[in-house]
C-alpha positions in Angstrom: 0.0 0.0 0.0 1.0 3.6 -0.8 1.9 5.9 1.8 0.3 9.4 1.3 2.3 12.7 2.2 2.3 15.7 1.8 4.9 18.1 -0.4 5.8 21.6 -0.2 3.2 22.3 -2.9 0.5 20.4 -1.4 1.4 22.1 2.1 1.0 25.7 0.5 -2.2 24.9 -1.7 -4.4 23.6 1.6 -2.6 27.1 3.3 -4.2 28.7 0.3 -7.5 27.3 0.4 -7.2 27.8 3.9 -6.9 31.6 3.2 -9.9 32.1 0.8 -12.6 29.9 2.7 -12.0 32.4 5.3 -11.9 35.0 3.6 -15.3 34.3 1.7 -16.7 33.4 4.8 -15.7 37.1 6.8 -17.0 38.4 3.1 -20.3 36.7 3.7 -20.6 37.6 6.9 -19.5 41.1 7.6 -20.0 42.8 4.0 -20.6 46.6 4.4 -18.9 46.6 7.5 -16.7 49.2 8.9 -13.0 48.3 8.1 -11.6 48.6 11.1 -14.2 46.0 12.5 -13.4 43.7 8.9 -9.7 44.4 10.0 -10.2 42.8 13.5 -12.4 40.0 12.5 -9.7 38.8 9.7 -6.9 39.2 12.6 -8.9 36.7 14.3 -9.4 34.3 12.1 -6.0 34.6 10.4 -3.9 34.2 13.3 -2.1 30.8 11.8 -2.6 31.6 8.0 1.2 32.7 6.9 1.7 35.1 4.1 -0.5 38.0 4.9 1.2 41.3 5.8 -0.9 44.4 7.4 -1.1 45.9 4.2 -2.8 42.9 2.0 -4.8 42.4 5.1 -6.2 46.1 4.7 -6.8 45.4 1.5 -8.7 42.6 2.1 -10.8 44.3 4.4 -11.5 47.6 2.2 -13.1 45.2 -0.7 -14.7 43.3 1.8 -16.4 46.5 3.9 -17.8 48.0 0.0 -19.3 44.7 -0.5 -16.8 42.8 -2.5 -15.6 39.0 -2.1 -12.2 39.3 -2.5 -11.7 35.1 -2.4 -13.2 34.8 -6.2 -15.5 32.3 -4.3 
């Protein structure tokens, strides 16, 4: 029998999908929001999800508080 595991690649594509479900779900869920408050609620949930400097989190969080998924979910 064939032993699964798991590469780099595979590693950073579950990080990645990792990234937009939550994403998509703070979208869902907090659309039209101040940013700040968007801001807060993606520190939260973020806390383990490496890549994500202040800035891109901002960003996220701007879309997201006009009314915008920025996951492409």
């Amino acid at each position: 029998m064939a032993e699964a595991s798991l590469t780099g690649t595979d590693v950073e594509h579950e990080a990645n999908r990792l990234l937009f479900r939550i994403v998509h779900e703070v979208a869902v869920g907090h659309a039209g929001a101040d940013v700040s408050q968007v801001v807060a609620v993606l520190r939260r949930r973020l806390v383990n999800v490496p890549g994500l400097d202040d800035h891109g989190l901002r960003r996220i969080a701007e879309e997201i508080s006009v009314g915008r998924d920025p996951s492409g979910l």
